[in-house]
RODREN-33967 format. One record per residue: x, y, z of N, C-alpha, C in turn; residue number from 1. Coordinates in steps of 0.02 Angstrom, whole numbers, plus 50000, padded with zeros to 5 digits. Each point is the difference from the previous one (the first is absolute). Example, Ala and Ser with C-alpha at 12.3 -4.5 7.8 and 13.67 -1.06 7.14 Angstrom:
BEGIN
[[50660 49716 50390] [49955 50059 50000] [50045 50060 50000] 1];
[[49982 50053 49964] [50042 50059 50003] [49961 50055 50037] 2];
//
This chain:
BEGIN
[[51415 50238 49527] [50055 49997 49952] [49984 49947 49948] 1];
[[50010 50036 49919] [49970 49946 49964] [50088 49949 49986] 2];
[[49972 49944 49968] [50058 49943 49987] [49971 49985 49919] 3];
[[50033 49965 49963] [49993 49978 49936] [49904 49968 50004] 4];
[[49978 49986 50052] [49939 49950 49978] [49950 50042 50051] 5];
[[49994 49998 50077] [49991 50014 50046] [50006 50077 50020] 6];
[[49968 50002 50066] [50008 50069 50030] [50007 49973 50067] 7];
[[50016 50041 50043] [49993 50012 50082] [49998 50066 50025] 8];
[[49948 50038 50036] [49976 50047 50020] [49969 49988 50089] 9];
[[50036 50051 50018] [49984 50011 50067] [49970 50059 50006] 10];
[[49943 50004 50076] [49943 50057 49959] [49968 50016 50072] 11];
[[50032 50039 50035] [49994 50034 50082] [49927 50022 49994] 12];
[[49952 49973 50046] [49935 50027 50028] [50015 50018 50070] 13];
[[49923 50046 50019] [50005 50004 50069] [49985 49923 50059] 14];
[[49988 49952 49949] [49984 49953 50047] [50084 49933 50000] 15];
[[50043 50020 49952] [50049 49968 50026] [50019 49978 49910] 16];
[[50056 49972 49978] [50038 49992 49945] [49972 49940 49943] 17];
[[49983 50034 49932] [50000 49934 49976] [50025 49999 49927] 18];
[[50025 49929 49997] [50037 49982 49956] [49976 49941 49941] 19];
[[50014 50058 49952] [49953 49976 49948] [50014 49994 49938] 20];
[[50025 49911 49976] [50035 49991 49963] [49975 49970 49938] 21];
[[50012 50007 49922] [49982 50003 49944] [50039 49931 49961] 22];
[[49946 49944 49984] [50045 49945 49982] [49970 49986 49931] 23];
[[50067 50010 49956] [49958 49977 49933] [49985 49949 49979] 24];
[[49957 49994 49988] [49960 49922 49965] [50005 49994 49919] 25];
[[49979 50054 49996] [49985 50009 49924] [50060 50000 49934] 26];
[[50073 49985 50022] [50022 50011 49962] [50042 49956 49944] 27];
[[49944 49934 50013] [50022 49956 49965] [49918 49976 49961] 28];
[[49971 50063 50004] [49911 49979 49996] [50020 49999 49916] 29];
[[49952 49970 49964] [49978 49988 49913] [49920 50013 49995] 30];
[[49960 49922 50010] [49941 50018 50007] [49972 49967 50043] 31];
[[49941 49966 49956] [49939 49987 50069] [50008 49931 50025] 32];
[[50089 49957 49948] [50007 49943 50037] [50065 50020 50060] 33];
[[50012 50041 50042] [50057 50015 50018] [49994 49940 50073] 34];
[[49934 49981 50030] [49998 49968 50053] [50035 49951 50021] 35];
[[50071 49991 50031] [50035 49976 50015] [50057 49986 49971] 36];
[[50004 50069 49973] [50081 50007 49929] [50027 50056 50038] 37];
[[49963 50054 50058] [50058 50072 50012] [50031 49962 50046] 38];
[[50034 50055 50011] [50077 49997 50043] [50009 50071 50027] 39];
[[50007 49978 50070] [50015 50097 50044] [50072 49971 50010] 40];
[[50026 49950 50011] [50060 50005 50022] [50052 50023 50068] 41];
[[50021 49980 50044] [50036 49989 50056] [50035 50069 50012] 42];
[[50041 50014 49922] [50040 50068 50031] [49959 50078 50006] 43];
[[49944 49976 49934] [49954 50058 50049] [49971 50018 50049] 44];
[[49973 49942 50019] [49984 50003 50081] [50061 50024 50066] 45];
[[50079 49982 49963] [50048 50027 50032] [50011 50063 49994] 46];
[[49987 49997 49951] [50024 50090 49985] [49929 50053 50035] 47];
[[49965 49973 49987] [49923 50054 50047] [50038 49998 50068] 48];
[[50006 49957 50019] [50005 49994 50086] [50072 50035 50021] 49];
[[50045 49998 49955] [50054 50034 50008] [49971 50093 50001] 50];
[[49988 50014 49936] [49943 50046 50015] [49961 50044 50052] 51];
[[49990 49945 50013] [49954 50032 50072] [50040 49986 50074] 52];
[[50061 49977 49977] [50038 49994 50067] [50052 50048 50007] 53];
[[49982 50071 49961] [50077 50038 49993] [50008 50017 50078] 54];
[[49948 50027 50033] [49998 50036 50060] [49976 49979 50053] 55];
[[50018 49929 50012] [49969 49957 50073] [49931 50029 50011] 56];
[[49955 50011 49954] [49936 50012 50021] [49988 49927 50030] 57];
[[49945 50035 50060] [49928 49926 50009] [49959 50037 49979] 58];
[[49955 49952 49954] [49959 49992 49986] [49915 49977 50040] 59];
[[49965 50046 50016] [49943 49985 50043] [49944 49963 49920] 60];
[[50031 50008 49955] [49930 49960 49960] [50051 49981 49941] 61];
[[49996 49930 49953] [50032 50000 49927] [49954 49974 49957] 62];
[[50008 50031 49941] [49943 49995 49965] [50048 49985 49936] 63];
[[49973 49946 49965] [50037 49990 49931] [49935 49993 49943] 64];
[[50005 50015 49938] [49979 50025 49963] [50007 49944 49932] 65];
[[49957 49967 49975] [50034 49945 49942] [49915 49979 49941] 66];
[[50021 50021 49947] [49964 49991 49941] [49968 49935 50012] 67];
[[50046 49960 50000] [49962 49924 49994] [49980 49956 50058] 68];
[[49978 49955 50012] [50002 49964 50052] [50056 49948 50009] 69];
[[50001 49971 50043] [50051 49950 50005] [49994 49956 49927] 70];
[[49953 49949 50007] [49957 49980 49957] [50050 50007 49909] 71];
[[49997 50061 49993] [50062 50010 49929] [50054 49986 49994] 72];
[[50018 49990 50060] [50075 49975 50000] [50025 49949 49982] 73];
[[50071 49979 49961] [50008 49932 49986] [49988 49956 50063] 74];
[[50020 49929 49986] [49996 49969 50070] [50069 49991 50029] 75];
[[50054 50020 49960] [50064 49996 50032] [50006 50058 50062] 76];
[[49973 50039 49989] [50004 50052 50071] [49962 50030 50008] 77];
[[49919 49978 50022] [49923 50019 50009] [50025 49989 50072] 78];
[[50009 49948 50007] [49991 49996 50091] [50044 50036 50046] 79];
[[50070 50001 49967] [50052 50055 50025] [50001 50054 49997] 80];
[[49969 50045 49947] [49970 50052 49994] [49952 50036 50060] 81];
[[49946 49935 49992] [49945 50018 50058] [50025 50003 50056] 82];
[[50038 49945 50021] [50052 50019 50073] [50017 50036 50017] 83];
[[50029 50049 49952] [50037 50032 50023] [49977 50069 49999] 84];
[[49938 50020 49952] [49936 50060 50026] [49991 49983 50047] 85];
[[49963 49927 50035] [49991 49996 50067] [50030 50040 50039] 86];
[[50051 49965 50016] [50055 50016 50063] [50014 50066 49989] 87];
[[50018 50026 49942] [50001 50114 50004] [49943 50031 50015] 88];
[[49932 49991 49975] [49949 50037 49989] [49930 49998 50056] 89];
[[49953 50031 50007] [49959 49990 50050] [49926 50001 49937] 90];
[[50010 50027 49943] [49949 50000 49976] [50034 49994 49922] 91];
[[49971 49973 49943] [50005 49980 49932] [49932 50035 49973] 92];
[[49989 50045 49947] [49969 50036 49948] [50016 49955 49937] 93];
[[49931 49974 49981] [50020 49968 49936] [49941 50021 49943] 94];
[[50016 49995 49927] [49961 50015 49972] [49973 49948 49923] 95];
[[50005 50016 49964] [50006 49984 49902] [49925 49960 50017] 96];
[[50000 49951 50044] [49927 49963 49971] [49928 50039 50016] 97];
[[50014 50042 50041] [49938 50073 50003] [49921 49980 50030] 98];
[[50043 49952 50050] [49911 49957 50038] [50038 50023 50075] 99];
[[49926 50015 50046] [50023 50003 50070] [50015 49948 50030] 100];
[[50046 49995 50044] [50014 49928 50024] [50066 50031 50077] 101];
[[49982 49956 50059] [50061 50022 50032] [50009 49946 50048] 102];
[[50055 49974 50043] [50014 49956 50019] [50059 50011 50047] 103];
[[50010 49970 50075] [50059 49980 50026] [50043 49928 50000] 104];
[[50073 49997 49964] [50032 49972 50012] [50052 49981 50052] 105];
[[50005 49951 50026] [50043 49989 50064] [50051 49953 49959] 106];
[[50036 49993 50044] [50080 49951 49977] [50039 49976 50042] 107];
[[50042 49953 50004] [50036 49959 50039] [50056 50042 50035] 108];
[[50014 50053 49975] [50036 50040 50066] [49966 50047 50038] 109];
[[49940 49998 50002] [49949 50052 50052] [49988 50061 49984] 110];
[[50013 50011 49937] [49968 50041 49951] [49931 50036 49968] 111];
[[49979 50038 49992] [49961 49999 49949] [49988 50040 49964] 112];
[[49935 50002 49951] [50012 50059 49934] [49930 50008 49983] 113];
[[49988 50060 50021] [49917 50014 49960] [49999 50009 49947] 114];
[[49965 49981 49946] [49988 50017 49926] [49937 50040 49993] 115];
[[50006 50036 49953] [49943 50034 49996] [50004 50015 49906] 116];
[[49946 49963 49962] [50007 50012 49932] [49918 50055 49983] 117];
[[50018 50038 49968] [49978 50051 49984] [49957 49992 49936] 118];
[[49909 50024 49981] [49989 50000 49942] [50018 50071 49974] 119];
[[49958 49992 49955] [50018 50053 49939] [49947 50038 49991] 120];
[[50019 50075 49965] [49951 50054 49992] [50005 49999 49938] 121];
[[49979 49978 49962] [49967 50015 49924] [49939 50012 49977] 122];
[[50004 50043 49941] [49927 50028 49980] [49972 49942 49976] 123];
[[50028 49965 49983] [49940 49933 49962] [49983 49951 50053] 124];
[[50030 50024 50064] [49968 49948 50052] [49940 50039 50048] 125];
[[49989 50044 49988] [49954 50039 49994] [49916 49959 50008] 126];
[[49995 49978 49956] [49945 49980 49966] [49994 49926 49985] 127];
[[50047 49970 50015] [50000 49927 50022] [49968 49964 50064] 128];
[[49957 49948 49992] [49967 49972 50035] [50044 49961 50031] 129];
[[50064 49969 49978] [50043 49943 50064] [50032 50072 50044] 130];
[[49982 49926 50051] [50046 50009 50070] [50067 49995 50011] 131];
[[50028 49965 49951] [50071 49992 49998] [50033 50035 49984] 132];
[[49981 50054 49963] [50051 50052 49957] [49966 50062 50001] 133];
[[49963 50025 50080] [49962 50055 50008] [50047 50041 50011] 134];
[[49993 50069 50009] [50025 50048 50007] [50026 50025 50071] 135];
[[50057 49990 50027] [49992 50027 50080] [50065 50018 50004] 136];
[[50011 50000 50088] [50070 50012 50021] [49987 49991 50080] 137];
[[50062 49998 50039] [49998 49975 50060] [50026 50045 50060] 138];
[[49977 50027 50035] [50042 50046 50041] [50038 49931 50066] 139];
[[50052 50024 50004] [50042 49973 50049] [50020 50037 50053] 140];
[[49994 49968 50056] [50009 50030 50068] [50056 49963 50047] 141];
[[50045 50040 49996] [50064 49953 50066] [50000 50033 50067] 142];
[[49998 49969 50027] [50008 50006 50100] [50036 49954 50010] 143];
[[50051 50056 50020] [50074 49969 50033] [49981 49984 50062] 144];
[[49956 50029 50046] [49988 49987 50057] [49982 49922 50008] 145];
[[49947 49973 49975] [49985 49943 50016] [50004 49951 49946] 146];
[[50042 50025 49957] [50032 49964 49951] [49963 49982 49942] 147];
[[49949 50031 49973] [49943 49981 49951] [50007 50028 49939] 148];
[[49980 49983 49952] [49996 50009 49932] [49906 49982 49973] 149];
[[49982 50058 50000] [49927 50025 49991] [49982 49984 49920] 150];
[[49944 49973 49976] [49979 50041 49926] [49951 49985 49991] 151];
[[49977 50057 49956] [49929 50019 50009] [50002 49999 49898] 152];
[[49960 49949 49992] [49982 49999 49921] [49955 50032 49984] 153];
[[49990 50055 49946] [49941 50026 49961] [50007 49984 49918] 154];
[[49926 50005 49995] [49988 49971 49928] [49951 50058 49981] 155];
[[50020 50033 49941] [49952 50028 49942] [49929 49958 49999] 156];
[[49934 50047 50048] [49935 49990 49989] [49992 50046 49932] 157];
[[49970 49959 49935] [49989 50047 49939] [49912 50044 50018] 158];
[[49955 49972 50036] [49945 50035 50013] [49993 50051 50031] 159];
[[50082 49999 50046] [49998 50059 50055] [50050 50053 49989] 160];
[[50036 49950 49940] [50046 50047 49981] [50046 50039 50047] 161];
[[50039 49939 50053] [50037 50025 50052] [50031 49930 50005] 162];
[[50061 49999 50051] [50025 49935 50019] [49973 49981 50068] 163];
[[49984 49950 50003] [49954 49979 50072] [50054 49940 50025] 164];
[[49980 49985 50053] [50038 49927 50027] [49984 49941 49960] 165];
[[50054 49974 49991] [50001 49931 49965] [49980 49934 50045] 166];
[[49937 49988 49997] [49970 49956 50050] [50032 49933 49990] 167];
[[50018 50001 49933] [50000 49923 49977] [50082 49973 50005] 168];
[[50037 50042 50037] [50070 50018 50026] [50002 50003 50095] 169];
[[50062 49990 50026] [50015 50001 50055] [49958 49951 50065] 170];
[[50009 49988 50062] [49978 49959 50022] [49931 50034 50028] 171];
[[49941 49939 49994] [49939 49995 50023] [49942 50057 49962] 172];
[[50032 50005 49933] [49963 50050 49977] [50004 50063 49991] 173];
[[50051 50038 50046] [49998 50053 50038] [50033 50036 49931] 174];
[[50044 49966 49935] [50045 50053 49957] [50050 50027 50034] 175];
[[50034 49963 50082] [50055 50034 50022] [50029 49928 50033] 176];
[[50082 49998 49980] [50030 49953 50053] [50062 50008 50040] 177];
[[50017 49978 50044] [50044 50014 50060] [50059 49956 49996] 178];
[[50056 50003 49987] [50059 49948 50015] [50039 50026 50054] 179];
[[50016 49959 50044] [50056 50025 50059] [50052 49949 49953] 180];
[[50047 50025 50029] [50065 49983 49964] [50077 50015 50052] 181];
[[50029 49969 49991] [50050 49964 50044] [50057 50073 49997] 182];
[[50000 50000 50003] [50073 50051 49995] [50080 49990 50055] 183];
[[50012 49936 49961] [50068 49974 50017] [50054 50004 49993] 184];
[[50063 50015 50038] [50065 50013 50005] [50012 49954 49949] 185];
[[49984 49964 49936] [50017 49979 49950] [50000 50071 49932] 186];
[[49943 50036 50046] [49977 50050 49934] [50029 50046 49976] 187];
[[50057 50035 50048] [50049 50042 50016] [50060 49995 49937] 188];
[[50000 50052 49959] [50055 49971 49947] [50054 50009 50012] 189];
[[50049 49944 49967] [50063 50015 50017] [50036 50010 49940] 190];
[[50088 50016 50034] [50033 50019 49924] [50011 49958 49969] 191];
[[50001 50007 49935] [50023 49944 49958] [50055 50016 49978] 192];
[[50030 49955 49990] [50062 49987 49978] [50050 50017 49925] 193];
//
């Protein structure tokens, strides 16, 4: 269900429910000084979760969805913001700066939040020699069973003209990394008010 800024979408597989919510970043964007001027704001985050709470679903996976990184946010509500993806979400999709990069966050209520930032497919990165702004994408893997969050980075080889593993990504070389992640009776959304 969309809201003025946001979305919330619930999305039945055969392996169990997931809920997958759309937070706008972008809509206080200008230009290339926006880094620590947006604002997502409190009631959108209320209104998604209301959203996705029409029908007492549980949720076996939540996935939220956000243009910017924390990082853009003013500093009046960067950290409350992030809190509070924490405590809803099991995984964060982020994008705009277009370098691979991924990370687990933990937090003081036993929380946590995989990030996973995504590069970019462009023709002019094609033919560029940096590593930073190569061409790829990341497949992601969730197991509810033993609680993991999988990813496997590939990067545009231009000699082979295919995407191969991103060596220079994930732990020990491999272009793949593993987060187990907490999934705590904090994570469970409730109604808001």
């Amino acid at each position: 269900k969309d809201n003025e800024f946001g979305y919330g979408y619930s999305l039945e597989t055969s392996e169990g429910t997931i809920g997958i919510a759309g937070i706008n970043s972008s809509w206080r964007c200008n230009d290339d000084t926006d880094k620590g001027k947006l604002i997502v704001g409190l009631n959108q985050l209320d209104s998604i979760k209301q959203s996705l709470n029409t029908d007492d679903t549980t949720y076996d996976l939540k996935i939220a969805l956000m243009h910017h990184s924390f990082d853009f946010l003013v500093d009046a509500e960067k950290r409350r913001i992030q809190n509070e993806v924490m405590m809803d979400y099991d995984l964060l999709l982020i994008g705009h700066d277009h370098s691979t990069s991924a990370q687990q966050s933990n937090n003081s209520f036993g929380t946590s939040l995989v990030i996973s930032q995504a590069p970019s497919n462009w023709t002019a990165n094609m033919r560029s020699e940096s590593t930073a702004y190569h061409n790829g994408y990341t497949i992601i893997d969730y197991n509810k069973y033993d609680a993991t969050i999988s990813l496997k980075f590939l990067s545009y080889n231009r000699n082979n003209r295919m995407f191969v593993p991103d060596t220079m990504r994930g732990m020990n070389g491999t272009g793949s990394s593993v987060f187990d992640f907490n999934r705590s009776v904090n994570k469970e959304w409730k109604e808001v008010q």
